[in-house]
C-alpha positions in Angstrom: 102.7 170.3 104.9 99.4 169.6 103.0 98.4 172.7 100.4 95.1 172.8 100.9 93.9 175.2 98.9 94.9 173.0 95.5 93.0 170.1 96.4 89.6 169.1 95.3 87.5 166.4 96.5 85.6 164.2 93.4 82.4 163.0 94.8 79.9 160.5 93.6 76.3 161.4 94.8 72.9 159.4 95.0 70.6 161.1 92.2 67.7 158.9 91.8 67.0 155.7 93.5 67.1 153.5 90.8 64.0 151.2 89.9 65.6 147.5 88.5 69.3 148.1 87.4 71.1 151.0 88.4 72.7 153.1 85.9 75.3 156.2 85.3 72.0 158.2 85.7 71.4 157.4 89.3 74.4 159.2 90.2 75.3 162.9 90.3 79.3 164.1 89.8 80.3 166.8 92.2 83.8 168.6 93.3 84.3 170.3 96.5 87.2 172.3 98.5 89.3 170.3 100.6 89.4 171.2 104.0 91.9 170.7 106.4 90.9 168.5 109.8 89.3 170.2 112.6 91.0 169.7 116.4 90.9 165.8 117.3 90.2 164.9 113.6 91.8 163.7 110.1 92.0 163.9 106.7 91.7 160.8 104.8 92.7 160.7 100.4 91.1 157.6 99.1 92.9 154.2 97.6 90.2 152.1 97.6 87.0 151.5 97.7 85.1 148.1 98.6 82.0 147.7 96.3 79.7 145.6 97.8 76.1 144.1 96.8 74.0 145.6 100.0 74.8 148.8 98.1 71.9 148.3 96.1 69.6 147.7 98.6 71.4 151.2 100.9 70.0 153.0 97.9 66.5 151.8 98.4 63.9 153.8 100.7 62.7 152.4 103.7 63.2 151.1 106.9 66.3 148.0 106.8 69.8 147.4 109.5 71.0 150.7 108.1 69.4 154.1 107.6 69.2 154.4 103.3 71.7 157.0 101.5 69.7 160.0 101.0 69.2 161.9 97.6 72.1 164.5 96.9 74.3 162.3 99.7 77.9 161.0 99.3 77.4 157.2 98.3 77.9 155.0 101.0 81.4 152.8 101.1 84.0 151.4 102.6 87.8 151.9 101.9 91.4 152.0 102.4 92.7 155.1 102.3 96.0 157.2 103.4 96.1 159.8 106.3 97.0 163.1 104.9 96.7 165.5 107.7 96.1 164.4 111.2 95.3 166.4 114.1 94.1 163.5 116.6 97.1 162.1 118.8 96.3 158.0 117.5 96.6 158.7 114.2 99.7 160.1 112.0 100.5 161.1 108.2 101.3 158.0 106.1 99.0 155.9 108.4 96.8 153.3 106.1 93.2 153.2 107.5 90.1 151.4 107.1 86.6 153.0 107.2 83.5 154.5 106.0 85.2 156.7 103.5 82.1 157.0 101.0 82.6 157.0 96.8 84.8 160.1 96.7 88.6 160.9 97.1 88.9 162.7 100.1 87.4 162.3 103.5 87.5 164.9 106.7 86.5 162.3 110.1 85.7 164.8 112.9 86.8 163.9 116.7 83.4 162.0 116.8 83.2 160.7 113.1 86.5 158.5 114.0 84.9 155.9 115.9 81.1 156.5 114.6 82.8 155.5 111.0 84.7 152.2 112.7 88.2 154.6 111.1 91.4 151.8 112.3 94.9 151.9 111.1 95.5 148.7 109.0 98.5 146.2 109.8 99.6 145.5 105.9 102.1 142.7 107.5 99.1 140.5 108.0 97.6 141.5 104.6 97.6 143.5 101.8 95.2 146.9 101.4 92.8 145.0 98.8 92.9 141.9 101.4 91.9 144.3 104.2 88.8 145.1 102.0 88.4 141.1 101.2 89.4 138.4 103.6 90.2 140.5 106.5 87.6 143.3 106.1 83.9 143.5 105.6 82.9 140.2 103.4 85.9 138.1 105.4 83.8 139.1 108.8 81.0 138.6 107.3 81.5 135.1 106.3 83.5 134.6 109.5 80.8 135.1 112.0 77.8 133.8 109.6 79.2 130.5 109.0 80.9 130.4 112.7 78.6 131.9 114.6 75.2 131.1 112.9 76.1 127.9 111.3 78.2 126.4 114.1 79.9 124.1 111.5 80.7 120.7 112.8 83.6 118.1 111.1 81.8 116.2 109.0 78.7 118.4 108.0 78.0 119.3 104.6 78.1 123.3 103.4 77.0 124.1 100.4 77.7 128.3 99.7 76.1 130.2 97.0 77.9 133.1 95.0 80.8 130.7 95.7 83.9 132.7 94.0 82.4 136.1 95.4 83.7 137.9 98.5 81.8 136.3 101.2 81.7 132.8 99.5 85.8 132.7 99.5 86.3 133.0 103.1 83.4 130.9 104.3 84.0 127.9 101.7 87.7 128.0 102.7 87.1 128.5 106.7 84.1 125.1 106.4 87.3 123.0 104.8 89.9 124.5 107.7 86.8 123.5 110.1 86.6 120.0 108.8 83.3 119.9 106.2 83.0 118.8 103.1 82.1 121.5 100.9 80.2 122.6 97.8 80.1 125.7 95.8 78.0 127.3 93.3 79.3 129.5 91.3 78.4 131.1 87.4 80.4 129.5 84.8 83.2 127.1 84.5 86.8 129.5 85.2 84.9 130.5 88.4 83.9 126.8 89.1 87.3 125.6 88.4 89.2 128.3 90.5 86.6 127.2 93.5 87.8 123.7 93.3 91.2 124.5 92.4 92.5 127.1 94.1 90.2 127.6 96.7 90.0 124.1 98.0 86.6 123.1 97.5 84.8 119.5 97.0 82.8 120.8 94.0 81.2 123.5 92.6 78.1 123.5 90.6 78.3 126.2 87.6 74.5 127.5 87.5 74.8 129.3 84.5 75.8 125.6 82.4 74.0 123.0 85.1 70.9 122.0 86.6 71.4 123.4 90.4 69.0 120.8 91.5 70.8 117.8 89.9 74.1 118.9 90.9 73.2 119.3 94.8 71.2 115.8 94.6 74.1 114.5 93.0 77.0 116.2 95.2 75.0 116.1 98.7 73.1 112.8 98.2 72.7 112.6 101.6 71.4 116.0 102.3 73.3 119.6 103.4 73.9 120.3 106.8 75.0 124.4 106.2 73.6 126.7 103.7 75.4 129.7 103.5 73.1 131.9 101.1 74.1 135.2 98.8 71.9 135.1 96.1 68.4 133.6 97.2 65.8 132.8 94.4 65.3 129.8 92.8 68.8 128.4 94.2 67.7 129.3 97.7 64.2 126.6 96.9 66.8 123.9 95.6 68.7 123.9 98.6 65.6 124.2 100.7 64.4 120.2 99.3 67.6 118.5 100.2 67.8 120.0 104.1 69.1 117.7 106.8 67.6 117.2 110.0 68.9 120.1 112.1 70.1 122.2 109.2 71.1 125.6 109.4 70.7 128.3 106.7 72.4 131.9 106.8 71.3 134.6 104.7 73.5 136.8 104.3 72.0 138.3 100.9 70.0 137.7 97.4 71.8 139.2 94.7 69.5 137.6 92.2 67.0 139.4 93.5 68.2 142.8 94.4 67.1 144.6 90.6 63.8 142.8 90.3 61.5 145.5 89.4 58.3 143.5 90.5 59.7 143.0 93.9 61.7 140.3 95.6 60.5 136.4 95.1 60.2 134.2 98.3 61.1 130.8 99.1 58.5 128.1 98.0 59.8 125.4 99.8 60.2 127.1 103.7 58.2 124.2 104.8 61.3 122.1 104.8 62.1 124.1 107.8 59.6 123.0 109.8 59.9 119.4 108.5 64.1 119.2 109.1 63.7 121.4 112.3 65.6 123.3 110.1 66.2 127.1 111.1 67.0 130.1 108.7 68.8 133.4 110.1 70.1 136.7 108.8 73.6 138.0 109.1 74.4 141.1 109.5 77.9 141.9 110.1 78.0 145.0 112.3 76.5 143.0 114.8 79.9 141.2 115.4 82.1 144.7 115.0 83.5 144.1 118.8 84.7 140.8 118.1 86.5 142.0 114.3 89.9 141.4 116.1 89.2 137.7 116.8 88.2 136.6 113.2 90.9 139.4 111.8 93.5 137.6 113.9 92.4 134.1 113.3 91.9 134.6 109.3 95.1 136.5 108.9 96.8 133.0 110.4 95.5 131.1 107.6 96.4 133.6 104.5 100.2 133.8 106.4 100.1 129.7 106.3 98.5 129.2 102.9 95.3 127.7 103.8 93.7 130.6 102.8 93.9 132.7 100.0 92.2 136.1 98.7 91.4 137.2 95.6 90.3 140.8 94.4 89.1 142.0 91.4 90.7 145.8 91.4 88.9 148.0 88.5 90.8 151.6 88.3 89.5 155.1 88.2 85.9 157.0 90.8 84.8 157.8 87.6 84.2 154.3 86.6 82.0 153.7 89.6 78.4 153.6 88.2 79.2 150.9 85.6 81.9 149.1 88.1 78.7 148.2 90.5 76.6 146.9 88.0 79.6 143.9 87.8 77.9 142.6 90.8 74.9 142.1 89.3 76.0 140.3 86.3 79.0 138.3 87.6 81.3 140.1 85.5 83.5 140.5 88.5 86.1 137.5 89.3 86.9 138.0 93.3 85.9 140.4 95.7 85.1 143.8 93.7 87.3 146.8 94.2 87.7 149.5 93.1 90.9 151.4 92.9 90.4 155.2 93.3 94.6 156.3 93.7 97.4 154.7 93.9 99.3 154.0 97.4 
C-alpha cells in the first residue's frame, strides 16, 4: 500500500518563454502533495523523460500542431514511468507505461486523461525503457512514417538525413538501408560521423562542423538525392535543395539550427528547385500516424531483435538537471537520442 501522505511531487514549470537560448531562468521549481488516483485512474512515478527539440518551439506563443505550454504549467514531455497506484481495471502496480508524463516525478491520469495522454503499458521484451523513448517511441515513429509514408523510399534512391546520429536520424537512415537506398548522413563532428557509418550502417556521413556540406553532397550524391529527410533546416536545407532529383521528395520534420534564432527563422533560398525537379516538400508530424504506432512499433522492434537495427540513448541523471540537459540539443552535446533519467526502475 502506497503512503501517500510522504510523497512529494518535484515539478519543473514554464517561467518565461525564453527569447534565443533557453536557460535555468525560464523555469520555475515547485513541490506538490501527492495524491492518490481518483475511480478509473492512476498514479504514475517517473523514470524517464524523453527530451526532445519541438520542446523549444511548445514553449513559444502562438498558434502551431499543438496548443503552447502556458506560463506557471508543468513542462510538456514524454516518459516511461512505473504505475504506483492503480484504480482502472487495464492497468496494475509494477506496470511500465508510456505517456505524456510532463518534467516532474509523479503523475495522477484521471479516467479521461488515460487515453487523452496516449498512457500504454510498454512490452520491455521487444525493447528496453530508453528504446521505448528512442526507436520504438516518439522519434522511431516519427522517422518511421516520415521517411515511409512521405518519402515512399524506393530501392535504389538516394536519402540523405540531416541531424544524422540524433533520434530521428538513427531510425530513418537505418530503415532507408533495410528498404534498399543508398544512404548519406550528416552529422557534427567526426565520433558522430564515424558511429553513423559504423555502427549504424550508413554509406557516408558528411561532418558539418569540419566539411564543406555542399562539396560533400556533390561529391557523395553526384548524381542528385532522391529523399531528404530534414531536422535542422538552414543553410543545410539550401545545399540539399541544388542537387534535387527529378521527383524528389523532402520531409521536414524540424530545424534545430534555427529554433533559438532571436531574429526569427531563415527560409530556404533555393525553393525554386522545387518547382524545377517537380520536387515536393512536406511536414511531419507524428501524432498524425498515432493509430498506426502498432504497425511501425511491431515492424521496428523486428529489426532491433535481428540486429539490423540498433538504438542508442544518451541517458543524463537527475529533474533537477533538466534546464541545462535541454540546451544539449541545441549544441550537439548529446550523442544518441536524449534522455533523461528522473529515478531508477
Amino acid at each position: 500500500m502506497t503512503d501517500f501522505a510522504s510523497l512529494q511531487n518535484h515539478q519543473i514549470r514554464l517561467a518565461a518563454r525564453p527569447v534565443g537560448m533557453t536557460t535555468r531562468e525560464n523555469w520555475s521549481f515547485t513541490t506538490e502533495p501527492v495524491a492518490a488516483p481518483a475511480d478509473g485512474g492512476i498514479l504514475v512515478k517517473t523514470l524517464y523523460l524523453s527530451l526532445d527539440p519541438a520542446m523549444r518551439g511548445w514553449m513559444n506563443e502562438g498558434k502551431s500542431y499543438i496548443a503552447p505550454v502556458e506560463i506557471g504549467e508543468v513542462m510538456r514531455a514524454g516518459g516511461i514511468g512505473k504505475v504506483v497506484a492503480s484504480e482502472h481495471p487495464d492497468f496494475a502496480e509494477g506496470d511500465l507505461v508510456s505517456g505524456g508524463l510532463g518534467v516532474q516525478e509523479y503523475k495522477e491520469f484521471g479516467a479521461a486523461d488515460i487515453k487523452r495522454s496516449g498512457v500504454f503499458k510498454i512490452d520491455t521484451r521487444l525493447g528496453t525503457p530508453t528504446q521505448w523513448l528512442n526507436v520504438l517511441g516518439m522519434p522511431g515513429m516519427t522517422g518511421y512514417f516520415g521517411l515511409m509514408d512521405v518519402g515512399q523510399p524506393k530501392a535504389g534512391d538516394v536519402v540523405v538525413v540531416s541531424g544524422a546520429s540524433g533520434a530521428v536520424g538513427q531510425t530513418v537512415g537505418q530503415l532507408a538501408k533495410i528498404k534498399g537506398c543508398r544512404v548519406v548522413g550528416i552529422a557534427g563532428g567526426k565520433a558522430k560521423c564515424d558511429f553513423v557509418v559504423d555502427e549504424l550502417g550508413f554509406d557516408a556521413c558528411i561532418d558539418y562542423k569540419n566539411e564543406d556540406v555542399r562539396e560533400g553532397l556533390k561529391a557523395q550524391c553526384p548524381e542528385g538525392i532522391d529523399i531528404y529527410f530534414d531536422n535542422v533546416g538552414g543553410e543545410i536545407l539550401d545545399h540539399v535543395l541544388a542537387r534535387l532529383r527529378r521527383k524528389a521528395r523532402i520531409i521536414i520534420c524540424g530545424a534545430i539550427s534555427q529554433y533559438n534564432s532571436a531574429t526569427g527563422m531563415q527560409g530556404p533560398k533555393n525553393y525554386l528547385s522545387l518547382l524545377v525537379n517537380r520536387a515536393r516538400m512536406e511536414g511531419i508530424v507524428v501524432f498524425d500516424y498515432a493509430d498506426r504506432y502498432p504497425v511501425a512499433i511491431a515492424e521496428l522492434a523486428g529489426y532491433l531483435e535481428d540486429g539490423r537495427m540498433k538504438s542508442r540513448e544518451d541517458v543524463v541523471a537527475g529533474l533537477d538537471t533538466f534546464p541545462e540537459s535541454l540546451v544539449k540539443l541545441f549544441t550537439g552535446g548529446n550523442f544518441g537520442k536524449l534522455v533523461l533519467q528522473v529515478a531508477s526502475e
